[in-house]
N, C-alpha and C positions, 0 to 999 in steps of 0.2 A: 065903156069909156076908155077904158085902158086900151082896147085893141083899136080904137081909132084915133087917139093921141097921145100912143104909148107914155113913158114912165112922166110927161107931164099932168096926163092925165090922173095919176093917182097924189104927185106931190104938189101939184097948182091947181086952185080951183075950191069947187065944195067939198072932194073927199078929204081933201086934208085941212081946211075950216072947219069939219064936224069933228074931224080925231084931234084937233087940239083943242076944241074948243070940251070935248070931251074928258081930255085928261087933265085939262085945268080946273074942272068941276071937283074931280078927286082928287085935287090937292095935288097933280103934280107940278114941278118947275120947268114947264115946257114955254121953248120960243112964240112968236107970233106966228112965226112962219119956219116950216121944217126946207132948208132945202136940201134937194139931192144932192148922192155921191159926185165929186166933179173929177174924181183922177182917182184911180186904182194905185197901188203899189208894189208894184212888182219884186219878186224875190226868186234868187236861185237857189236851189239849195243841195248836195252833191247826195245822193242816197244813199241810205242807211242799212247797210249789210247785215241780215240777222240769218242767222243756219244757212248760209248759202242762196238765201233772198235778197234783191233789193228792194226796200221799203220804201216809199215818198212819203212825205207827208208836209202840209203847208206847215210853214216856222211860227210863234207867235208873232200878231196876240192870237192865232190861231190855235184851238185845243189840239192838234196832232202831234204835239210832242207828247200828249198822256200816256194814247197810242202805242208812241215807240218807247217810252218807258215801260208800259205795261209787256210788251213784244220781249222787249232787252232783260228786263227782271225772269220771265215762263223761260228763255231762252237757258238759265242755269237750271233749268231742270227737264228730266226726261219725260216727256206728258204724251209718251207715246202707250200704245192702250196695255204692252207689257212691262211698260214703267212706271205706268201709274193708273192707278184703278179710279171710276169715273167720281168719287168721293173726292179722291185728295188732286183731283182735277181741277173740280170745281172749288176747293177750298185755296187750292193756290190761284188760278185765274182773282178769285176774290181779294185773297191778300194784295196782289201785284196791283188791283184795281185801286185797291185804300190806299194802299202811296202813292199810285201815280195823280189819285183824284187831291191828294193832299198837296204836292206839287203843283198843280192846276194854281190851287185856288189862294197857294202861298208865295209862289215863286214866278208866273209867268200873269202878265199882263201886254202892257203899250207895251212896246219892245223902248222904246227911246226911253221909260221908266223902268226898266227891270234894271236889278243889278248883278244879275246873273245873265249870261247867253247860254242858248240851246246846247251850245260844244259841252260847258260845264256842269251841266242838267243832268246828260246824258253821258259822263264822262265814266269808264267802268268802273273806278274807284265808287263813285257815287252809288252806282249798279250795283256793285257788289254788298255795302254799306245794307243799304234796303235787302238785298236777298238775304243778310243773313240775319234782319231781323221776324223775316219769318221762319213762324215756329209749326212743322207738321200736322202737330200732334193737339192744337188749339187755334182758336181765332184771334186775333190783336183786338182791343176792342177800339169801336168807331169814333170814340170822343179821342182817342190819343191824333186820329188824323183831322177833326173839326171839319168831316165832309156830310154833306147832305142827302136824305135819301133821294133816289133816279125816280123821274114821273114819267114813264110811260111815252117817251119821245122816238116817233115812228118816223125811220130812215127807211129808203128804197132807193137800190143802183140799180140799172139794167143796163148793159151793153151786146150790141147785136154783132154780127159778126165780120163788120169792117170797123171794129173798136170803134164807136161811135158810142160813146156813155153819156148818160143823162142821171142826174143825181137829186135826189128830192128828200127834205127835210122837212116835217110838222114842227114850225116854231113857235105853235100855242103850246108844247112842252106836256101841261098835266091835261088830262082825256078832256076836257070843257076847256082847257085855258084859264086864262084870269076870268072868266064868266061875266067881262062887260066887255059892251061892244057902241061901239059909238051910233046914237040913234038913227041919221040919215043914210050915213054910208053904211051900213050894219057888219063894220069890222069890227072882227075882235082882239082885241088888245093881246099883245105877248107877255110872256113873262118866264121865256125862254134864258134867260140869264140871272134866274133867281138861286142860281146856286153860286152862283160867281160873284165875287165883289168890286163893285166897280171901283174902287179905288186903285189905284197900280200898288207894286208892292212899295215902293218907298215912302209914298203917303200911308200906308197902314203902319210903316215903321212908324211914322212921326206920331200920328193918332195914339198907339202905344203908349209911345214915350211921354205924351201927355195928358196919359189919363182915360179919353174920349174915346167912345164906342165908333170905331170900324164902318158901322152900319149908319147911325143916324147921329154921328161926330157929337154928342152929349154925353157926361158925366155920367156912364150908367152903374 
């Protein structure tokens, strides 16, 4: 259906009558009618120099500032195989991963909601701040960053050799997904932004300050 009336064919018509009609049944707060993207947003953005690299990566609410926070934090240490042996390799990649994923899920949202910008995320002072709270010799523990454990989400880049790249993401996230699938069109539901809070950061300020749970805005 799709290849014969491309992206109407999935968001008009019965495949997208069964997936709402489907996640109203579970109790979600879904429209009558989902419609599609109608304008992209375009963004520049100048790239980011790390050991003598230039790094890209998309700006929020896109996750690639994690990325370069993770890149900028490894980048104070020597992770070459006579610098560091493949123990405290894998123990720093880890730490650098806990703050950056704590950042994600604290600090970057909508971008027209954040009250931080990308400059100030990654500003070295900040870099520096995070590097020196890792400690060699032990692990931080995970509740100090309130991040969630990673399910299983299979990424694949290939590029041939007229740079021609094609980039594919599994957005059902844990190995089955959310394990329901809407009965006629037999898709299955994502739940690829289960680690992330849909709230932007400034509505999680306010939620805070009054009390209500983040997650399900009640008194918990």
């Amino acid at each position: 259906m799709i290849a014969k009336k491309g992206r109407a064919g999935f968001y008009e018509g019965a495949v997208m009558q069964d997936l709402v009609s489907h996640l109203r049944e579970l109790g979600g707060p879904t429209p009558r009618r989902i419609s599609p993207p109608k304008a992209a947003t375009m963004s520049s953005r100048s790239p980011h120099p790390i050991r003598g690299h230039a790094v890209h990566e998309i700006p929020p609410n896109g996750q690639g500032i994690g990325a370069l926070i993770i890149l900028k934090i490894l980048s104070h240490f020597d992770m070459s195989e006579s610098g560091c042996d493949p123990v405290d390799r894998i123990h720093l990649m880890a730490e650098a991963t806990k703050a950056a994923y704590w950042v994600r899920d604290n600090k970057v949202g909508d971008p027209t909601a954040m009250r931080e910008t990308p400059e100030s995320i990654l500003d070295d002072k900040r870099i520096a701040e995070a590097v020196a709270k890792i400690k060699r010799d032990r692990a931080q523990p995970q509740s100090r960053y309130d991040w969630e454990e990673h399910k299983d989400t299979t990424y694949l880049t290939v590029v041939d050799r007229d740079r021609n790249a094609v980039s594919f993401i599994n957005s059902l996230f844990q190995s089955f997904g959310s394990a329901s699938a809407a009965r006629r069109a037999a898709c299955c539901c994502t739940i690829a932004a289960s680690p992330s809070r849909p709230a932007g950061p400034s509505e999680r300020d306010r939620s805070a300050q009054s009390g209500r749970c983040t997650r399900c805005s009640r008194r918990c």
